[in-house]
C-alpha positions as CSV (number, residue, x, y, z in Angstrom):
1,X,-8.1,18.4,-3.1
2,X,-10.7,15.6,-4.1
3,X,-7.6,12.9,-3.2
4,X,-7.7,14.2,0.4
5,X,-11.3,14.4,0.5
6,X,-11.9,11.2,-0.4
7,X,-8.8,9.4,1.4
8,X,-8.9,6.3,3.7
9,X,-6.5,3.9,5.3
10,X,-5.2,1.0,3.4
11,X,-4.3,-2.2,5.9
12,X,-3.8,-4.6,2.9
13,X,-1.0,-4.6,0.4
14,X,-0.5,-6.2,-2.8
15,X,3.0,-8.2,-3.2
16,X,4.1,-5.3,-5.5
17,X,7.1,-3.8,-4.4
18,X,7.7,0.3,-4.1
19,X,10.7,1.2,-6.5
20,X,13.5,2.9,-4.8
21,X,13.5,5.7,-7.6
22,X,9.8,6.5,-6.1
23,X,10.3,5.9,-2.2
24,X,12.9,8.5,-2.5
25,X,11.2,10.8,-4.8
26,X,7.6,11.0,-1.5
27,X,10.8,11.5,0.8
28,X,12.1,14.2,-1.0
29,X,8.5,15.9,-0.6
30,X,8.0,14.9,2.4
31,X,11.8,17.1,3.6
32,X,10.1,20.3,1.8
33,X,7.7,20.1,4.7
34,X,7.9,23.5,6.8
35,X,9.8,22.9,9.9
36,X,11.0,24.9,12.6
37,X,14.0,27.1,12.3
38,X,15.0,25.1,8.7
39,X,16.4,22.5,11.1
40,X,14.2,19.5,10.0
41,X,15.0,17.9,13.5
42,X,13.7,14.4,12.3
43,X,15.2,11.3,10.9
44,X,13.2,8.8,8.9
45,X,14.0,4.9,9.2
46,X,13.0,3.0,6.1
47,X,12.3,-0.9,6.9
48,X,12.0,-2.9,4.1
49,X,13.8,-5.7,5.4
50,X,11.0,-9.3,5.9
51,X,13.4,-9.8,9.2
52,X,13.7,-6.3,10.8
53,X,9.6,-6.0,10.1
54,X,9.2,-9.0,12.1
55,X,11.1,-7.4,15.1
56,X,8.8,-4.5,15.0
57,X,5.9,-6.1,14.6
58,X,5.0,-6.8,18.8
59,X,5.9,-3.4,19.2
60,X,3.0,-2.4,17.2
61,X,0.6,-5.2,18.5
62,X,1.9,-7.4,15.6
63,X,-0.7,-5.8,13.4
64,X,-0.7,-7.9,10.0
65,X,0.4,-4.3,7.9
66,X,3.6,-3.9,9.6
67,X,5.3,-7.5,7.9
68,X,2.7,-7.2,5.0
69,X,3.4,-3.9,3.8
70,X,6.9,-3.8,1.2
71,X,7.9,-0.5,3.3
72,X,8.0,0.8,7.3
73,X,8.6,4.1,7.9
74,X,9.3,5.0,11.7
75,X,9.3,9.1,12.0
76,X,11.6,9.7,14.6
77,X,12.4,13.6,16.4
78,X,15.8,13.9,16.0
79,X,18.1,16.0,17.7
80,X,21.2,14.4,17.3
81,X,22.1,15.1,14.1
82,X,21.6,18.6,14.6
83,X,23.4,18.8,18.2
84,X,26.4,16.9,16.4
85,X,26.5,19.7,13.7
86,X,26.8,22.1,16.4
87,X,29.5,20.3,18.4
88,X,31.7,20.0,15.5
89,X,31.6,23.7,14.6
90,X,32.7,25.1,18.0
91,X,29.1,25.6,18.9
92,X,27.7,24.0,22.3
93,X,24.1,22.6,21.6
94,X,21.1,22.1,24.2
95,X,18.2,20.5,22.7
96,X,18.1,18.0,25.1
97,X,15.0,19.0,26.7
98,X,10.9,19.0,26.3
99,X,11.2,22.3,24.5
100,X,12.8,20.7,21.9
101,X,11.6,17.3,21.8
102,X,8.1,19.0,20.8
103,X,9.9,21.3,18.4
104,X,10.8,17.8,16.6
105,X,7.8,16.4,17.6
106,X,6.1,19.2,14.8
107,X,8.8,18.6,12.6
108,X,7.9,15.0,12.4
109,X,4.4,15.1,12.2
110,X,4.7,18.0,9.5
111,X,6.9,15.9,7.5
112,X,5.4,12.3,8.1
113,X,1.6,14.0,7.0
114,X,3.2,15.6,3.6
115,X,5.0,11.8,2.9
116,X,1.3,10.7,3.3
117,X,-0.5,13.0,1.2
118,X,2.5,12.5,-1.9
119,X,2.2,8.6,-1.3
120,X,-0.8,8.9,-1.3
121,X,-1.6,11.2,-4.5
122,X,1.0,8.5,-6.1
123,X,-1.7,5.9,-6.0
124,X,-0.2,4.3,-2.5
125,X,-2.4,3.5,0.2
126,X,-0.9,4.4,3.9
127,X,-1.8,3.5,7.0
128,X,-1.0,5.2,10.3
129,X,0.5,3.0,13.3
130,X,-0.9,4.6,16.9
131,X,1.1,2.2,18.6
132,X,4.5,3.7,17.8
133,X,4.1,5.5,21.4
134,X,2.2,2.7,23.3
135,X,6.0,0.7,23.0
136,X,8.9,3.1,22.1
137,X,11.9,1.3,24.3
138,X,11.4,-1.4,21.5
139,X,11.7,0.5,18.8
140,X,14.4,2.1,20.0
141,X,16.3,-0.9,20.5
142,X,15.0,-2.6,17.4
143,X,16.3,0.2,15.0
144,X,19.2,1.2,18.0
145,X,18.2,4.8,18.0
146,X,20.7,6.9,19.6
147,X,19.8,9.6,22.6
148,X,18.6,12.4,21.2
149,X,16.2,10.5,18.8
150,X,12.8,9.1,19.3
151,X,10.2,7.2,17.4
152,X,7.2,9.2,16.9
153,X,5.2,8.3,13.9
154,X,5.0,4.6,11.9
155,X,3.6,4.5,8.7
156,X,3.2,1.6,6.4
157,X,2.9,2.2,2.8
158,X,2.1,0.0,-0.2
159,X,-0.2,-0.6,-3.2
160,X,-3.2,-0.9,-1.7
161,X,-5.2,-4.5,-2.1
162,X,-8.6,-3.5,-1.1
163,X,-10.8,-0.5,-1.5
164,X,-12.4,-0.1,2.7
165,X,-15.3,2.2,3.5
166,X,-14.3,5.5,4.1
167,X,-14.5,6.1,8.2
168,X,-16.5,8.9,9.3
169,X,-15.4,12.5,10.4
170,X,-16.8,15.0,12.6
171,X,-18.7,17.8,11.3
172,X,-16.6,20.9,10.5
173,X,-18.6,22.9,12.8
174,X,-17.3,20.6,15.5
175,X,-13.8,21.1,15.1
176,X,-13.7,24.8,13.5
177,X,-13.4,27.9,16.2
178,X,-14.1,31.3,14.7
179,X,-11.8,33.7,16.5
180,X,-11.6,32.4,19.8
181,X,-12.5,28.7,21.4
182,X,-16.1,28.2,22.4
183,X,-16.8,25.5,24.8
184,X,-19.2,22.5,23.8
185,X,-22.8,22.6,25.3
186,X,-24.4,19.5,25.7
187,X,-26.6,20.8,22.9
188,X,-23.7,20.7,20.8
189,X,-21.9,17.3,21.5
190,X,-25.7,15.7,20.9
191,X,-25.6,17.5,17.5
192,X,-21.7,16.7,16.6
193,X,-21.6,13.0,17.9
194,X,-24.8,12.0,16.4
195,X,-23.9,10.9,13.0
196,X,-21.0,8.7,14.4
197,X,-23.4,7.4,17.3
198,X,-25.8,6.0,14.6
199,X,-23.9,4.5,12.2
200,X,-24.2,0.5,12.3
201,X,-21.1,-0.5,12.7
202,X,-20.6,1.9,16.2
203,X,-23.7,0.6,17.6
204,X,-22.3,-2.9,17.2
205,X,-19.5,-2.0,18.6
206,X,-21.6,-0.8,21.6
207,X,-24.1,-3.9,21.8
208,X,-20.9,-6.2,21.6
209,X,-18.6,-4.9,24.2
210,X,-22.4,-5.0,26.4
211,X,-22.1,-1.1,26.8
212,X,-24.6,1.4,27.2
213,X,-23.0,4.5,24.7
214,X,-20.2,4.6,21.9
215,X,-18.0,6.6,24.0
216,X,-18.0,4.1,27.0
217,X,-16.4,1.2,24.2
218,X,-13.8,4.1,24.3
219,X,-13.2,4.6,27.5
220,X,-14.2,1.3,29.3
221,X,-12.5,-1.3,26.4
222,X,-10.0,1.0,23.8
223,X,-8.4,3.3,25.1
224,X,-8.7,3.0,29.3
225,X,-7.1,5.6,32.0
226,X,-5.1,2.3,33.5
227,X,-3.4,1.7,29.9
228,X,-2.7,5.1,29.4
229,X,-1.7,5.8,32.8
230,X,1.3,2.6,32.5
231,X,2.0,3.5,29.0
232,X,2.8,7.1,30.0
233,X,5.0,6.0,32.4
234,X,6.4,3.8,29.9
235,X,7.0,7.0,27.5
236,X,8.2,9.4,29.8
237,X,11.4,6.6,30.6
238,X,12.2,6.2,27.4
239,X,12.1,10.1,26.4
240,X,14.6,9.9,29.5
241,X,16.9,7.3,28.5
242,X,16.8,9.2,25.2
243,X,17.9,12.5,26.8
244,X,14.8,14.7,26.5
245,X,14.0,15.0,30.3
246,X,15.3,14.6,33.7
C-alpha cells in the first residue's frame, strides 16, 4: 500500500526503453481487472512508434510526455470485438448504445487504473492524459478505430527522469460518505478546501491569473463552461460516428 500512498505523476522519461517481455507482463495484469459480465469490452492500443506519437501529440495539446515517453497507451471501450463474436456465432448483438458504451467505459477505467498501479509497483512512472476526450475524432482517425470503439483513457509510461512533489489530496473526510450522501455545508467546503487553498504554489496560481479565489483559476482560465460546452458537442459526434448514440 505505501507505493499507492506515496505515488505521483511522472512527465519526464529517461531514454530507456520498456522491454516487450515487461509491457506485456503490466498488460496481462491489467486484463485480470474485474469487468462487467467477463466481457473485458476494451481494447488497448500500444504506440511506441517516434512517427505515430507525433500524430497524436496535437490531439493531446502536444504535451512533451506523449513523443517523450518510449510507450502510449490509448484505453479504448470496445464493443466491436465482442459484437463480432456474437455475429459469427448465430447470435445478434446490440451494444451499440449509451448503456453499453458506459459498461466499457468501467471496463476501461478498471483496467487502465490496474496497468497503472503494476507499472507503477514495477518502478515506472505514468502519467495520465485528460485530453484523450477534449479531441477523440483524432484519435480515432490517427489509430483508425472502427465503430464500436472509442478512446477513453491515454497513459504514458516510462522510467521516470525526475522525482516531482507529490500533489495534494482532499481530506478523506471530504470524499468518504458513511451510509448515505451528506450534502457539503459551507462549514465544510471551508474546512476540506483549505489545505489546497493555502498551499504556495495555488495561491500563485491565483495572484497570476489576477483572480480573487483558487476555484475561479478553475472556472474562469482551466477548465471554462464555453470549452466544455464545444468539446461536449465535439464528444457526443464522435460517440455517434462511432455507433454509440443516435
Amino acid at each position: 500500500m505505501e507505493t499507492l500512498k506515496t505515488r505521483r505523476t511522472i512527465r519526464k522519461y529517461s531514454a530507456r526503453d520498456i522491454s516487450q517481455e515487461l509491457l506485456d507482463e503490466l498488460l496481462e495484469c491489467a486484463c485480470r481487472a474485474s469487468t462487467v459480465g467477463n466481457m473485458q469490452a476494451y481494447s488497448v492500443v500500444v504506440t511506441r512508434d517516434p512517427a505515430r506519437k507525433q500524430q497524436l501529440a496535437p490531439a493531446h495539446f502536444n504535451q512533451p510526455m506523449v513523443t517523450q515517453a518510449p510507450v502510449v497507451l490509448t484505453f479504448c471501450v470496445d464493443l466491436r470485438r465482442f459484437s463480432r463474436w456474437c455475429e459469427l456465432r448465430q447470435a445478434t448483438p446490440g451494444y451499440g448504445n449509451m448503456e453499453w458504451f458506459v459498461t466499457g467505459a468501467i471496463d476501461c477505467s478498471l483496467a487502465a487504473q490496474t496497468f497503472c498501479v503494476a507499472a507503477e509497483e514495477a518502478g515506472l512512472g505514468i502519467c495520465y492524459l485528460g485530453t484523450t476526450t477534449y479531441n477523440p475524432q483524432q484519435i480515432i482517425d490517427t489509430l483508425h478505430l472502427p465503430r464500436l470503439v472509442f478512446p477513453l483513457i491515454t497513459i504514458t509510461v516510462g522510467w521516470p527522469a525526475e522525482q516531482p512533489s507529490q500533489p495534494d489530496r482532499l481530506p478523506l473526510a471530504a470524499i468518504v460518505h458513511e451510509e448515505d450522501y451528506h450534502d457539503y455545508t459551507p462549514a465544510d467546503i471551508d474546512r476540506y478546501y483549505a489545505y489546497k487553498e493555502s498551499l504556495p504554489e495555488n495561491q500563485g496560481y491565483v495572484k497570476e491569473n489576477a483572480k480573487q479565489t483558487l476555484a475561479q483559476v478553475f472556472t474562469d482560465v482551466r477548465y471554462t463552461a464555453s470549452d466544455a460546452r464545444s468539446m461536449s458537442v465535439a464528444l457526443v459526434e464522435a460517440m455517434r460516428r462511432q455507433g454509440f448514440c443516435d
